[in-house]
C-alpha positions in Angstrom: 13.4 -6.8 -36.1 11.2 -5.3 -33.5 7.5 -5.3 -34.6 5.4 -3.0 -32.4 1.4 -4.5 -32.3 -1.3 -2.8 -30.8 -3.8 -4.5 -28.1 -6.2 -1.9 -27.5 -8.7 -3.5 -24.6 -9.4 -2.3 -21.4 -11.0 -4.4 -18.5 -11.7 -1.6 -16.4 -15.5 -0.5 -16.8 -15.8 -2.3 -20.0 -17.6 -0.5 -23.0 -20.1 -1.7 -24.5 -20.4 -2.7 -28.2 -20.8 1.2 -30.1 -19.3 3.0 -27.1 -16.4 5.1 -28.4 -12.5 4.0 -27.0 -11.2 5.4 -23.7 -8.9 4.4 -20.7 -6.3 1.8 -22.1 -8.2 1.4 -25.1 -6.4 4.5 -26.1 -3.0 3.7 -25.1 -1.1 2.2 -28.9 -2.5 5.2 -30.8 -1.3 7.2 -27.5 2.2 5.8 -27.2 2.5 5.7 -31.5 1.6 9.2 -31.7 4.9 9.7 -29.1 6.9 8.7 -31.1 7.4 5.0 -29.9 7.9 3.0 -32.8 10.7 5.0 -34.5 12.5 5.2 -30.8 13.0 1.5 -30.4 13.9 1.5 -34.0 10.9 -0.7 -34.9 7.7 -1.3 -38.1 4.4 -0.4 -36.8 2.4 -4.0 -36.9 -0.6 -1.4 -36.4 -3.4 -2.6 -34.0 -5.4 -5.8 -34.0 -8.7 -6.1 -34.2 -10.1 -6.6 -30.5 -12.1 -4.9 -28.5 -13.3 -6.5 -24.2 -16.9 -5.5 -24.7 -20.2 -6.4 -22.1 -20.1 -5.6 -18.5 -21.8 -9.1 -17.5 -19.6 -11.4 -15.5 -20.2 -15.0 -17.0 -21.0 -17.6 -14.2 -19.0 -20.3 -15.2 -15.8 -18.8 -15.6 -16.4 -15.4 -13.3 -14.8 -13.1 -16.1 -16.2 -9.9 -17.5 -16.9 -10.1 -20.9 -15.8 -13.4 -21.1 -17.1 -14.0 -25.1 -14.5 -11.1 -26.0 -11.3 -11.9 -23.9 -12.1 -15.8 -25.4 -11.9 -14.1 -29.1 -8.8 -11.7 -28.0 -6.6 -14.6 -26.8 -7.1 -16.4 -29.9 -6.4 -13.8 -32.3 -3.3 -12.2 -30.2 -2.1 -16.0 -29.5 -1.9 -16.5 -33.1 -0.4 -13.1 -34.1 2.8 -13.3 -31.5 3.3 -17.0 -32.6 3.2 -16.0 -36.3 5.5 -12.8 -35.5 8.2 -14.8 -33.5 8.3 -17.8 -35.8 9.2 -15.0 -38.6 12.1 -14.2 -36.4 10.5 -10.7 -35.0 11.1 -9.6 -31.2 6.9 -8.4 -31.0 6.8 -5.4 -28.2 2.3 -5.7 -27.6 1.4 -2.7 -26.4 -1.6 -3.1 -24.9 -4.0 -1.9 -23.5 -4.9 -4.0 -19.9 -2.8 -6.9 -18.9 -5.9 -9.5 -19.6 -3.5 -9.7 -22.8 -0.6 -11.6 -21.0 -1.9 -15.4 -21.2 -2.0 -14.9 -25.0 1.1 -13.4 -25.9 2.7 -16.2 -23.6 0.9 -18.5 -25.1 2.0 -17.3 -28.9 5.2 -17.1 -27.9 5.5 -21.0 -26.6 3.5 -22.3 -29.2 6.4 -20.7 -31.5 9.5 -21.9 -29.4 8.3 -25.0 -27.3 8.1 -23.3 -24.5 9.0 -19.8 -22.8 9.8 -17.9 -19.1 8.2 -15.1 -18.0 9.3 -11.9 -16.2 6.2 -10.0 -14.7 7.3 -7.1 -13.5 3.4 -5.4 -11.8 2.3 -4.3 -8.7 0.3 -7.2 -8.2 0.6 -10.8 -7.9 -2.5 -11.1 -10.4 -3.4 -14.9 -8.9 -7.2 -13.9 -8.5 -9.4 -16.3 -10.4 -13.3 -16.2 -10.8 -14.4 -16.8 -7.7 -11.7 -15.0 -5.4 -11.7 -12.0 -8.0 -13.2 -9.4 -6.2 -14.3 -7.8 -9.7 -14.2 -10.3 -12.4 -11.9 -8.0 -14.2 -9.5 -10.5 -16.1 -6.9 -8.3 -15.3 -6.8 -9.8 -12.0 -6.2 -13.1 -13.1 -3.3 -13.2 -15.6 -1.0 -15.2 -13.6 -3.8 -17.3 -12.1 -4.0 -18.3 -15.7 -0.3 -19.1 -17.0 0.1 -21.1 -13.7 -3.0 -23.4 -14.5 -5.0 -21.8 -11.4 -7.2 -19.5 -13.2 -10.4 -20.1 -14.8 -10.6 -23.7 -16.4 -11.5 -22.6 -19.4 -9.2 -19.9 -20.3 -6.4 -22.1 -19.2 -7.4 -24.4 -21.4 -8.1 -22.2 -24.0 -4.0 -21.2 -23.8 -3.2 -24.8 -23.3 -1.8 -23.9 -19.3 0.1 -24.2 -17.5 2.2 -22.0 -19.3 5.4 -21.7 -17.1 6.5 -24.3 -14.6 7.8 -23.2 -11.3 11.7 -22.5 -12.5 10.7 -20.5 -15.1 8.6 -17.5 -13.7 9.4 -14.3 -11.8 7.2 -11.7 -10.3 9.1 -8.8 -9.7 7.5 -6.0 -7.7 4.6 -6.7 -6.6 3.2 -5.2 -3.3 -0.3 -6.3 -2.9 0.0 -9.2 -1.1 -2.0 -8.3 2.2 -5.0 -7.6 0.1 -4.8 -10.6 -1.8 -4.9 -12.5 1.3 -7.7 -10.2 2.0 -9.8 -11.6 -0.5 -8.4 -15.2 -0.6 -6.2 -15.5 -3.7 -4.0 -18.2 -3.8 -0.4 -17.2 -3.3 2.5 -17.9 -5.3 4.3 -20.6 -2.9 0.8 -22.5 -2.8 1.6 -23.1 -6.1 4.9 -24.5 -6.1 6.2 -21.1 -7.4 8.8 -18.7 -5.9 7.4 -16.0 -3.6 7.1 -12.6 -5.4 10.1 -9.9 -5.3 8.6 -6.9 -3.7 9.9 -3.9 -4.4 11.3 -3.5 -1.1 13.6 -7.3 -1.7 14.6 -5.5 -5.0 15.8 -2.2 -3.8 17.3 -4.5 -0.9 19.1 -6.6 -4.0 20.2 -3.9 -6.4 18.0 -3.1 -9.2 20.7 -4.3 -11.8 21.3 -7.3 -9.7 17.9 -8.4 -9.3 17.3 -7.9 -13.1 20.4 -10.0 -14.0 19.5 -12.5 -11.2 16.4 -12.8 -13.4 17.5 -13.3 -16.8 20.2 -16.1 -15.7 17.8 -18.1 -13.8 15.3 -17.3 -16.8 17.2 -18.0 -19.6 18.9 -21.2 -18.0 15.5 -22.9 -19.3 15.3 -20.8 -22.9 13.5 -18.1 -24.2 11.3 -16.1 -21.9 8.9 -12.9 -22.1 8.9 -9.8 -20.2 5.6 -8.1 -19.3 5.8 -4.8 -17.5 2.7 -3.4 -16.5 3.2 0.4 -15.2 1.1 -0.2 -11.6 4.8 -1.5 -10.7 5.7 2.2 -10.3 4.9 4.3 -7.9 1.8 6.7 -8.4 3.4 9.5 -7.9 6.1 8.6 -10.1 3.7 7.1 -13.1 -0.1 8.5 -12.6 -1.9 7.3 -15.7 -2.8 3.9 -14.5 -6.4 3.1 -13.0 -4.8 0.8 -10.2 -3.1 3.8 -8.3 -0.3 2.3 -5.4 2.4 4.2 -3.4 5.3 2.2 -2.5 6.5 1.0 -6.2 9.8 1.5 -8.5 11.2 4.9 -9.4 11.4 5.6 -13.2 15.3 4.9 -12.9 14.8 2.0 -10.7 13.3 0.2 -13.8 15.0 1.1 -15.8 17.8 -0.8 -14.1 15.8 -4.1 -13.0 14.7 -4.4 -17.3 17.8 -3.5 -18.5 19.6 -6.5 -18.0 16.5 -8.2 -18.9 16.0 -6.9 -22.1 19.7 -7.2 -23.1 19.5 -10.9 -23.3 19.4 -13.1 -26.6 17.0 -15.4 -25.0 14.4 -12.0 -25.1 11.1 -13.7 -27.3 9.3 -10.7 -26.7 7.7 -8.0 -24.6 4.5 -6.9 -23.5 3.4 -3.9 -21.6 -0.2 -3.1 -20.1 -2.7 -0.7 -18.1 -1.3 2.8 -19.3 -4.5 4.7 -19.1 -3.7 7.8 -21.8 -7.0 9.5 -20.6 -4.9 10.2 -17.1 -2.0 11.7 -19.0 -2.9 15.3 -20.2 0.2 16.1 -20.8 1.8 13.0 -22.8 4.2 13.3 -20.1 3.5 9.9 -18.8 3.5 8.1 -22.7 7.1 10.3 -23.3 8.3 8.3 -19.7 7.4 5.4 -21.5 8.3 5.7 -25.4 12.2 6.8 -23.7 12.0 3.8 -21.1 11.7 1.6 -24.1 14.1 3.6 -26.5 17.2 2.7 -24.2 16.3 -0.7 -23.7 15.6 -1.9 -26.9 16.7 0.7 -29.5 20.4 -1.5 -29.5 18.6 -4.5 -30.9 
Protein backbone atom coordinates (compact mmCIF):
# COMPACT_ATOMS: atom_id res chain seq x y z
CA UNK A 1 0.00 0.00 0.00
CA UNK A 2 1.32 3.35 -1.00
CA UNK A 3 0.78 5.89 1.87
CA UNK A 4 1.21 9.50 0.57
CA UNK A 5 2.48 11.92 3.88
CA UNK A 6 2.80 15.44 3.72
CA UNK A 7 6.11 17.40 4.82
CA UNK A 8 5.15 20.90 4.45
CA UNK A 9 8.62 22.94 5.39
CA UNK A 10 10.47 25.20 3.48
CA UNK A 11 14.16 26.34 4.19
CA UNK A 12 14.14 29.07 1.76
CA UNK A 13 13.46 32.49 3.66
CA UNK A 14 12.02 30.79 6.57
CA UNK A 15 8.71 32.12 8.21
CA UNK A 16 8.41 32.95 11.17
CA UNK A 17 6.12 31.49 13.96
CA UNK A 18 2.25 33.18 12.81
CA UNK A 19 3.42 33.87 9.21
CA UNK A 20 0.92 32.24 6.92
CA UNK A 21 2.37 29.06 4.48
CA UNK A 22 4.06 29.80 1.17
CA UNK A 23 6.82 28.51 -1.25
CA UNK A 24 7.22 24.58 -0.56
CA UNK A 25 5.21 24.97 2.43
CA UNK A 26 2.36 24.78 0.07
CA UNK A 27 3.39 22.04 -2.12
CA UNK A 28 1.18 18.51 -0.34
CA UNK A 29 -2.04 20.48 -0.38
CA UNK A 30 -0.76 21.61 -3.95
CA UNK A 31 0.12 18.24 -5.41
CA UNK A 32 -3.22 16.53 -3.27
CA UNK A 33 -5.48 18.98 -4.77
CA UNK A 34 -4.01 17.50 -8.37
CA UNK A 35 -5.09 14.72 -7.94
CA UNK A 36 -1.89 12.86 -6.63
CA UNK A 37 -3.04 10.45 -4.26
CA UNK A 38 -5.72 8.77 -6.27
CA UNK A 39 -3.13 8.58 -9.43
CA UNK A 40 -0.54 6.46 -7.73
CA UNK A 41 -3.45 4.49 -6.35
CA UNK A 42 -2.60 5.49 -2.78
CA UNK A 43 -4.44 6.64 1.18
CA UNK A 44 -3.81 10.14 1.98
CA UNK A 45 -1.51 9.90 5.39
CA UNK A 46 -2.51 13.69 5.44
CA UNK A 47 0.33 16.17 6.57
CA UNK A 48 2.42 16.11 9.70
CA UNK A 49 2.74 18.48 11.99
CA UNK A 50 6.03 20.49 11.21
CA UNK A 51 6.66 23.60 10.37
CA UNK A 52 11.10 25.21 9.81
CA UNK A 53 10.39 28.40 11.57
CA UNK A 54 13.27 31.38 12.80
CA UNK A 55 15.59 32.95 10.42
CA UNK A 56 18.60 32.77 12.98
CA UNK A 57 21.47 30.52 11.94
CA UNK A 58 22.50 28.67 15.23
CA UNK A 59 26.29 28.95 15.88
CA UNK A 60 27.14 25.57 16.77
CA UNK A 61 25.62 23.71 14.11
CA UNK A 62 25.42 26.72 11.31
CA UNK A 63 21.68 25.70 10.42
CA UNK A 64 18.68 28.01 10.05
CA UNK A 65 16.20 27.29 12.44
CA UNK A 66 17.95 24.67 13.78
CA UNK A 67 15.33 24.10 17.05
CA UNK A 68 12.66 23.22 14.23
CA UNK A 69 14.54 20.96 11.59
CA UNK A 70 15.85 19.03 15.23
CA UNK A 71 11.87 18.58 16.01
CA UNK A 72 11.01 17.70 12.18
CA UNK A 73 13.56 14.89 11.97
CA UNK A 74 12.30 13.40 14.91
CA UNK A 75 8.73 13.32 14.16
CA UNK A 76 9.25 12.37 10.24
CA UNK A 77 12.06 9.73 11.46
CA UNK A 78 9.52 8.12 13.52
CA UNK A 79 6.51 8.32 11.10
CA UNK A 80 8.45 6.60 7.91
CA UNK A 81 9.78 3.90 10.41
CA UNK A 82 6.28 3.22 11.80
CA UNK A 83 4.76 3.35 8.08
CA UNK A 84 7.43 0.88 6.56
CA UNK A 85 7.42 -1.54 9.47
CA UNK A 86 3.45 -1.71 8.74
CA UNK A 87 4.43 -2.91 5.33
CA UNK A 88 3.55 0.64 3.52
CA UNK A 89 5.80 1.99 0.52
CA UNK A 90 5.57 6.02 2.24
CA UNK A 91 5.90 8.53 -0.96
CA UNK A 92 6.86 12.10 1.64
CA UNK A 93 6.03 14.84 -0.26
CA UNK A 94 7.64 17.47 0.94
CA UNK A 95 8.17 20.40 1.02
CA UNK A 96 12.42 21.23 0.91
CA UNK A 97 14.82 18.39 0.87
CA UNK A 98 16.07 19.31 4.66
CA UNK A 99 13.48 16.25 5.05
CA UNK A 100 15.84 13.59 3.45
CA UNK A 101 18.17 12.59 6.59
CA UNK A 102 14.85 11.66 8.36
CA UNK A 103 12.99 9.68 6.06
CA UNK A 104 16.44 7.71 5.57
CA UNK A 105 16.78 7.46 8.85
CA UNK A 106 13.04 6.01 9.43
CA UNK A 107 13.44 3.89 6.84
CA UNK A 108 16.78 2.07 8.27
CA UNK A 109 15.77 2.13 11.64
CA UNK A 110 12.75 -0.06 10.16
CA UNK A 111 14.84 -2.43 7.89
CA UNK A 112 18.54 -2.42 9.34
CA UNK A 113 19.72 -0.46 6.96
CA UNK A 114 18.85 1.16 3.47
CA UNK A 115 20.45 2.76 -0.07
CA UNK A 116 19.73 5.83 -1.37
CA UNK A 117 19.15 7.23 -4.91
CA UNK A 118 19.32 11.11 -4.93
CA UNK A 119 18.43 12.12 -7.97
CA UNK A 120 18.94 16.64 -7.51
CA UNK A 121 20.84 19.10 -9.17
CA UNK A 122 23.16 19.34 -6.47
CA UNK A 123 25.56 17.41 -4.64
CA UNK A 124 24.03 18.87 -1.19
CA UNK A 125 27.59 18.14 0.82
CA UNK A 126 27.57 21.75 2.25
CA UNK A 127 27.77 21.66 6.08
CA UNK A 128 27.58 24.65 8.56
CA UNK A 129 30.50 26.31 7.93
CA UNK A 130 30.97 25.79 4.08
CA UNK A 131 27.17 26.45 3.58
CA UNK A 132 27.04 29.57 2.08
CA UNK A 133 23.40 30.13 3.60
CA UNK A 134 22.80 27.82 6.42
CA UNK A 135 19.77 26.63 4.54
CA UNK A 136 19.67 22.79 5.62
CA UNK A 137 18.76 22.19 2.27
CA UNK A 138 22.31 22.41 1.40
CA UNK A 139 23.39 19.93 3.60
CA UNK A 140 21.31 16.68 3.17
CA UNK A 141 23.89 14.48 1.94
CA UNK A 142 26.57 16.15 4.20
CA UNK A 143 24.32 14.58 6.72
CA UNK A 144 23.62 10.81 5.61
CA UNK A 145 27.37 10.53 4.86
CA UNK A 146 28.42 11.58 8.56
CA UNK A 147 30.02 15.04 7.20
CA UNK A 148 27.31 17.32 8.11
CA UNK A 149 26.60 19.00 11.21
CA UNK A 150 27.66 16.80 14.35
CA UNK A 151 24.69 17.11 15.78
CA UNK A 152 22.15 16.30 13.27
CA UNK A 153 24.16 13.38 12.36
CA UNK A 154 23.94 12.23 15.43
CA UNK A 155 20.59 13.10 15.86
CA UNK A 156 19.79 10.44 12.76
CA UNK A 157 22.38 8.14 14.08
CA UNK A 158 24.85 8.81 10.66
CA UNK A 159 26.31 7.71 8.69
CA UNK A 160 23.38 6.57 7.11
CA UNK A 161 24.75 4.94 3.82
CA UNK A 162 28.24 3.55 3.38
CA UNK A 163 30.00 4.16 0.17
CA UNK A 164 28.38 1.10 -1.95
CA UNK A 165 25.14 2.06 -1.17
CA UNK A 166 24.58 5.74 -2.43
CA UNK A 167 24.04 7.37 -5.86
CA UNK A 168 23.78 10.85 -6.82
CA UNK A 169 22.31 11.11 -10.07
CA UNK A 170 22.27 14.41 -11.76
CA UNK A 171 23.80 16.73 -10.17
CA UNK A 172 25.61 19.72 -11.98
CA UNK A 173 26.85 22.09 -9.38
CA UNK A 174 29.94 20.91 -8.74
CA UNK A 175 32.14 24.01 -9.81
CA UNK A 176 30.26 26.12 -7.34
CA UNK A 177 30.64 23.79 -4.59
CA UNK A 178 34.25 23.90 -5.06
CA UNK A 179 33.58 27.48 -5.13
CA UNK A 180 32.63 27.63 -1.65
CA UNK A 181 34.65 24.64 -0.29
CA UNK A 182 32.22 21.75 0.13
CA UNK A 183 33.69 18.62 0.43
CA UNK A 184 33.15 16.42 -2.58
CA UNK A 185 31.84 13.11 -2.83
CA UNK A 186 35.28 11.06 -3.67
CA UNK A 187 36.71 12.89 -0.44
CA UNK A 188 34.50 10.84 1.20
CA UNK A 189 35.08 7.57 0.02
CA UNK A 190 31.94 7.85 -2.10
CA UNK A 191 31.40 7.51 -5.90
CA UNK A 192 31.68 10.71 -7.90
CA UNK A 193 28.18 12.13 -8.83
CA UNK A 194 26.41 11.22 -12.29
CA UNK A 195 25.88 14.41 -14.00
CA UNK A 196 23.42 14.77 -16.21
CA UNK A 197 25.65 14.91 -19.10
CA UNK A 198 27.33 10.94 -17.87
CA UNK A 199 23.60 9.95 -17.75
CA UNK A 200 22.43 11.19 -21.16
CA UNK A 201 25.99 9.70 -22.20
CA UNK A 202 24.75 6.22 -20.41
CA UNK A 203 21.14 5.97 -21.44
CA UNK A 204 18.60 7.15 -19.06
CA UNK A 205 17.07 3.49 -18.60
CA UNK A 206 20.47 2.20 -18.35
CA UNK A 207 21.76 4.44 -15.88
CA UNK A 208 18.53 3.98 -13.80
CA UNK A 209 18.91 0.14 -13.93
CA UNK A 210 22.66 0.49 -13.32
CA UNK A 211 21.37 1.99 -10.10
CA UNK A 212 18.92 -0.23 -8.78
CA UNK A 213 21.29 -3.42 -9.25
CA UNK A 214 24.21 -1.91 -7.60
CA UNK A 215 21.55 -0.53 -4.93
CA UNK A 216 19.60 -3.36 -4.25
CA UNK A 217 22.68 -5.81 -4.22
CA UNK A 218 23.02 -4.43 -0.48
CA UNK A 219 18.89 -4.37 0.29
CA UNK A 220 16.36 -1.98 0.51
CA UNK A 221 17.03 1.54 -0.61
CA UNK A 222 15.16 5.00 -0.97
CA UNK A 223 14.71 7.23 -3.83
CA UNK A 224 14.66 11.00 -3.32
CA UNK A 225 13.99 13.19 -6.29
CA UNK A 226 14.11 16.72 -5.85
CA UNK A 227 12.79 18.69 -9.11
CA UNK A 228 16.11 21.20 -9.36
CA UNK A 229 17.37 17.90 -11.21
CA UNK A 230 15.35 19.24 -14.20
CA UNK A 231 16.02 21.70 -16.28
CA UNK A 232 14.34 25.32 -15.59
CA UNK A 233 12.87 25.62 -18.47
CA UNK A 234 11.52 22.20 -18.40
CA UNK A 235 10.24 22.35 -14.47
CA UNK A 236 10.04 26.33 -13.25
CA UNK A 237 8.48 26.08 -9.90
CA UNK A 238 11.57 25.46 -7.89
CA UNK A 239 13.52 28.35 -6.01
CA UNK A 240 17.02 26.91 -7.07
CA UNK A 241 16.52 27.64 -10.88
CA UNK A 242 19.58 25.68 -13.19
CA UNK A 243 19.82 25.14 -17.04
CA UNK A 244 21.50 22.16 -18.11
CA UNK A 245 19.25 19.38 -16.18
CA UNK A 246 16.85 16.18 -17.24
CA UNK A 247 14.00 16.56 -19.60
CA UNK A 248 10.56 15.51 -18.19
CA UNK A 249 10.94 12.10 -20.30
CA UNK A 250 14.44 11.77 -19.45
CA UNK A 251 13.25 11.06 -15.84
CA UNK A 252 11.02 9.46 -16.29
CA UNK A 253 13.26 6.85 -17.80
CA UNK A 254 16.34 7.13 -15.17
CA UNK A 255 13.26 6.40 -12.14
CA UNK A 256 11.51 4.03 -13.86
CA UNK A 257 13.60 1.24 -13.41
CA UNK A 258 14.18 2.49 -10.04
CA UNK A 259 10.97 2.49 -8.83
CA UNK A 260 10.09 -0.91 -10.43
CA UNK A 261 12.20 -2.77 -7.95
CA UNK A 262 10.98 -4.85 -4.89
CA UNK A 263 13.80 -3.60 -2.84
CA UNK A 264 11.83 0.19 -3.23
CA UNK A 265 11.37 1.17 0.90
CA UNK A 266 10.09 4.35 -0.11
CA UNK A 267 10.24 7.67 -1.83
CA UNK A 268 10.63 11.14 -1.16
CA UNK A 269 10.38 14.24 -3.31
CA UNK A 270 11.34 17.94 -2.30
CA UNK A 271 11.59 21.81 -3.31
CA UNK A 272 8.44 22.10 -5.61
CA UNK A 273 7.63 25.71 -4.92
CA UNK A 274 3.51 25.73 -5.90
CA UNK A 275 3.61 29.64 -5.48
CA UNK A 276 5.81 29.47 -9.03
CA UNK A 277 3.22 27.34 -10.71
CA UNK A 278 0.08 29.51 -11.63
CA UNK A 279 -1.09 27.30 -13.68
CA UNK A 280 -0.86 23.68 -11.79
CA UNK A 281 0.93 22.91 -14.87
CA UNK A 282 4.07 22.10 -13.04
CA UNK A 283 2.10 19.90 -9.97
CA UNK A 284 0.06 17.96 -13.16
CA UNK A 285 4.00 17.18 -14.51
CA UNK A 286 4.44 15.85 -11.31
CA UNK A 287 1.20 13.98 -9.99
CA UNK A 288 1.50 12.02 -13.92
CA UNK A 289 5.36 11.52 -13.34
CA UNK A 290 4.39 9.64 -10.28
CA UNK A 291 1.12 7.93 -11.70
CA UNK A 292 3.31 5.77 -14.23
CA UNK A 293 5.84 4.91 -11.86
CA UNK A 294 4.10 3.83 -9.06
CA UNK A 295 0.38 3.37 -9.92
CA UNK A 296 1.44 -0.64 -10.85
CA UNK A 297 2.35 -1.22 -7.29
Amino acid sequence: MITVVGVPIDCVGVPEVGDPPFGTELSPGALRAAGLVAAVGGRDGGDLPVRLVGRVRDEHTGVIAWPSVRTMTDLVRRHVHQLVTAGHLPLVVGGCCTLLPAVLAGARDALGGAGLAYLDGHLDLYDGRTSPTGEPADMPISVVTGHGPVDWVDLVGGPLVTPDRLRLLGPRDRAEAIEYGSVLPEQLGYQPESTPADLQEQGMAEAGAAARDALARGGSYWVHLDVDVLDQQAFPATDYLMPGGLRLAELRELMRPLTASDALAGVSVGCYNATKDPDGSCATALVDLFADLLRAR
